[in-house]
C-alpha positions in Angstrom: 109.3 120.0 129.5 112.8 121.2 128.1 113.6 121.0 124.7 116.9 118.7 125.2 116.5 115.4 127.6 119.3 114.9 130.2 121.0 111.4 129.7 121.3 108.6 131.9 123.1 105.3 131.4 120.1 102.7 130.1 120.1 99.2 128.8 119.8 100.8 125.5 122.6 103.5 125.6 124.6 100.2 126.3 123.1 99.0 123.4 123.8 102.4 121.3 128.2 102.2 122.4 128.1 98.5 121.1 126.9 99.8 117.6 129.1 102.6 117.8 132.0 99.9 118.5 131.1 98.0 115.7 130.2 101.2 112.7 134.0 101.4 112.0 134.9 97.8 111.3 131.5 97.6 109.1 132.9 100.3 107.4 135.6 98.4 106.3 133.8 96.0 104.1 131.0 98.6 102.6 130.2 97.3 99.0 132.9 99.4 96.8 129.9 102.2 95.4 129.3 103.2 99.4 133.1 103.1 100.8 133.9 106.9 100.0 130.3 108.5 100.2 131.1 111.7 98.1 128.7 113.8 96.1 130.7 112.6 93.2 130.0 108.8 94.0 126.3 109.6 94.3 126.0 111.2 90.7 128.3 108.3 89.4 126.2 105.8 90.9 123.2 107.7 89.1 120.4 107.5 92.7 120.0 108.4 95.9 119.6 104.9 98.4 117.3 106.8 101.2 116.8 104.7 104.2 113.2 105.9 105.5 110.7 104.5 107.9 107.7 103.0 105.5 104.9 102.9 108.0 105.3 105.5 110.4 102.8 108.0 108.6 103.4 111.0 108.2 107.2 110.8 108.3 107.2 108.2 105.8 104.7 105.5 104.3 103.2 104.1 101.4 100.3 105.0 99.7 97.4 102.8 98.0 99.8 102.9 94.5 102.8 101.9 96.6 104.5 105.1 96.4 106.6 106.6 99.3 105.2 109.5 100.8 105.5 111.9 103.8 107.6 114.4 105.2 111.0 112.6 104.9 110.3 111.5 101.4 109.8 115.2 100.7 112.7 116.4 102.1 114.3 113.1 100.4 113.1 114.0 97.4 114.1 117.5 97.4 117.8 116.0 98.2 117.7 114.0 94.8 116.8 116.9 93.1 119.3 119.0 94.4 122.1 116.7 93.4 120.0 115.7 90.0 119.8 111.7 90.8 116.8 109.9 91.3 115.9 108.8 94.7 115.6 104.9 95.5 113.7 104.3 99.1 114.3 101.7 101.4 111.9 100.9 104.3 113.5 100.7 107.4 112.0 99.5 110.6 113.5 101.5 113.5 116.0 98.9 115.0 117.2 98.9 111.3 117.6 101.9 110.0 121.4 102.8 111.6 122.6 99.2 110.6 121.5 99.8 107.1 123.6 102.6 107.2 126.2 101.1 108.6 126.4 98.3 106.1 126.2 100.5 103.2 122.6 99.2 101.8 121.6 102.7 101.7 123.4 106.3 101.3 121.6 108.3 104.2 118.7 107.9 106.6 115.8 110.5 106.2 114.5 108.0 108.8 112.6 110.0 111.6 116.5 109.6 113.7 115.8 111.7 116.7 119.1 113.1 117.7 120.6 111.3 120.7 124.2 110.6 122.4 124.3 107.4 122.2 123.5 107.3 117.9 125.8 109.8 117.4 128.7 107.5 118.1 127.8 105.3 115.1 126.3 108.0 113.0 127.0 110.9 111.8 124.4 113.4 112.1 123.2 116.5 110.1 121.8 119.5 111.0 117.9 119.1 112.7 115.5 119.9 110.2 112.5 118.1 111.9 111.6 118.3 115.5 108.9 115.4 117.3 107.7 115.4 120.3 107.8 112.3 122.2 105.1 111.6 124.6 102.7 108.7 126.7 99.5 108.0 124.4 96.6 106.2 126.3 92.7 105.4 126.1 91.2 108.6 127.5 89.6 106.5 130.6 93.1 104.9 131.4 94.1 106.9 135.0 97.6 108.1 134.3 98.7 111.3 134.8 102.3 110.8 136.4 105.1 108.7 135.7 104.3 106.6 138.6 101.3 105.5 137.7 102.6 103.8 135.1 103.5 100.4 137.2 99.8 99.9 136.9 99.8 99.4 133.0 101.8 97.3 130.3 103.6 100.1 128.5 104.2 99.4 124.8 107.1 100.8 122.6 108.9 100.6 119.5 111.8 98.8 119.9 115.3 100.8 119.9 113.3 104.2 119.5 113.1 107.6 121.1 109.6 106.2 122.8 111.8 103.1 123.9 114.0 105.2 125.7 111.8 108.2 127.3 109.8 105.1 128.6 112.6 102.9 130.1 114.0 106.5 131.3 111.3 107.6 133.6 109.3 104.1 134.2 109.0 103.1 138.3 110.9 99.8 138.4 108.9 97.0 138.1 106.8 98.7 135.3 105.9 95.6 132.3 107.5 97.5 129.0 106.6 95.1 126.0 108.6 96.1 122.7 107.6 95.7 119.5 109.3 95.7 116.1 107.8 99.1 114.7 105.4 102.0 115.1 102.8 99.8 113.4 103.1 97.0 115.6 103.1 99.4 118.3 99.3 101.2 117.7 98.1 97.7 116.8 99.2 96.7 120.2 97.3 99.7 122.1 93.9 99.1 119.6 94.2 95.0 120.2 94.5 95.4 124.2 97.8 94.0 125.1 99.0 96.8 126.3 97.1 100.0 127.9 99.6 102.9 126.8 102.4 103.3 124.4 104.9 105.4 124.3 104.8 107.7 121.1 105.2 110.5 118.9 103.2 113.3 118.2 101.1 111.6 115.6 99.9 108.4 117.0 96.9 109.8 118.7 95.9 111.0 115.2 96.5 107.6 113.6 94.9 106.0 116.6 91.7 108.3 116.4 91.7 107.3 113.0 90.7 103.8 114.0 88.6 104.6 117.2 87.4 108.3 116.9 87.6 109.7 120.1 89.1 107.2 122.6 93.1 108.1 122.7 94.6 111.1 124.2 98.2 111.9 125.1 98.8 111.8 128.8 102.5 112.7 129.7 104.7 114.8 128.1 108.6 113.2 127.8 110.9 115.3 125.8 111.0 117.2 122.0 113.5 115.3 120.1 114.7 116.9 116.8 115.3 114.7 113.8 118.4 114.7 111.7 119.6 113.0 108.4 122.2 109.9 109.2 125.2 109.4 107.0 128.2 107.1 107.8 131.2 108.6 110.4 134.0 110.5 108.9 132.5 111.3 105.6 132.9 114.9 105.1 132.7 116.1 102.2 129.1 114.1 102.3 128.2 115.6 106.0 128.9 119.2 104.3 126.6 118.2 101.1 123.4 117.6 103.3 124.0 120.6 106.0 124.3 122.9 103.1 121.0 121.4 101.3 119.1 121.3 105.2 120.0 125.4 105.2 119.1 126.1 101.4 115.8 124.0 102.5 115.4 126.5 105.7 115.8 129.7 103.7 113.8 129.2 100.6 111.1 128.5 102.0 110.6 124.7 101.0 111.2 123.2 104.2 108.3 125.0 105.4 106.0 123.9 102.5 107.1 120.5 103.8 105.9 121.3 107.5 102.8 122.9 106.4 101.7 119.6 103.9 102.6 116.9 106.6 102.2 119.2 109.7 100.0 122.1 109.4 102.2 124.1 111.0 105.3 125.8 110.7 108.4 124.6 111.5 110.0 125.3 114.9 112.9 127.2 116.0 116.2 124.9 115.5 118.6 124.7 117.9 122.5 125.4 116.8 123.9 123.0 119.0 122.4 119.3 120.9 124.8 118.6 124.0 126.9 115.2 122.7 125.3 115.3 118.6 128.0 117.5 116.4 126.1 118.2 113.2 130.1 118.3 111.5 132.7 116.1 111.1 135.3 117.3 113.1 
């Protein structure tokens, strides 16, 4: 497995130059507060809109008291803090999350964004400061163990995710792919039986366990995608503001109490450069 995927044209890297097309007009009628993202208009504005996945545990969910938690709250949180402005979260699903960028509903994305060509002509990505592996999760008597056997099975994925796209990638033709609209939908899919595998991160056999102790395993390995925080294209001053917090975050230390709470492990080496993803604006 290497650490950065090669890219191939695919329905949804189409998809990904459309959005691209369309970020700059839709930056031209962001509400007034979101226009000129600055450090400045954040404190002035008095909070922190964070974009975030709200059911994708444990990069970001609710809890029983309807509180956001996980690892990107954490490092959300940490942000606020950092610039001394409360944070507001809005759950995204993950077809959503660049448009409400995009639109100006929220300030940044800690939003699980794995770091890919295609999103990096509509957004403006960080530095990685969160790496996910993305992989084929199935029950443990389901006989894959090749990409070719998956034209025997209905593959599920999240719709307009990394899984979405290591799937449709390496999938024989002819394969049935059914998308859903999020990670949820996605495990309840695999539990409910109308679909036998679903493309995944590296949590979901955890969360499916959860439900069916025992029965899930992962069975192929796709890619490791690393995860950056999304801001809007040709902000820089705003770009610069988050790289420096993601290094002050990988020196002291925090960013590793953040792996070790949600992960259990420590965080991986980063790589300094993603072929087609600058972490500047140029």
């Amino acid at each position: 497995m290497t650490d950065t995927p090669i890219f191939r044209p695919t329905r949804r890297s189409v998809l990904g130059a459309g959005l691209a097309a369309l970020a700059a007009p839709a930056l031209l009628t962001l509400p007034r507060d979101a226009a000129a993202q600055t450090v400045s208009d954040i404190k002035s504005k008095g909070k922190l809109v964070v974009g975030i996945q709200g059911d994708n545990a444990p990069w970001g969910f609710l809890n029983s008291q309807g509180v956001q938690e996980g690892f990107d709250a954490d490092v959300a949180k940490l942000f606020g803090k950092q610039l001394g402005v409360p944070v507001e979260f809005m759950a995204t699903a993950v077809a959503n999350r660049i448009p409400a960028l995009v639109t100006g509903r929220v300030d940044i994305l800690f939003a699980t964004m794995g770091m890919y060509p295609d999103r990096a002509k509509a957004i403006q990505f960080s530095k990685p400061y969160a790496a996910n592996d993305i992989i084929l999760v199935a029950a443990k008597g389901t006989a894959i163990a090749t990409p070719a056997d998956m034209k025997n099975f209905t593959i599920g994925v999240a719709r307009s995710s990394a899984q979405d796209t290591a799937v449709t990638k390496v999938a024989p033709e002819g394969t049935t792919i059914r998308r859903f609209d999020d990670d949820a939908a996605t495990i309840q899919a695999l539990l409910s039986g109308q679909v036998q595998a679903v493309g995944a991160n590296q949590f979901y056999p955890l969360r499916l366990n959860k439900s069916q102790p025992g029965a899930y395993e992962r069975k192929l390995d796709f890619v490791r995608q690393y995860n950056g925080a999304g801001t809007r294209l040709g902000q820089k001053e705003w770009n610069e503001a988050v790289n420096a917090f993601i290094d002050t975050i990988k020196a002291n230390g925090e960013l590793a109490k953040i792996y070790q709470t949600w992960m259990g492990f420590t965080p991986p080496e980063f790589p300094t450069t993603l072929e087609g993803v600058p972490f500047t604006v140029g």
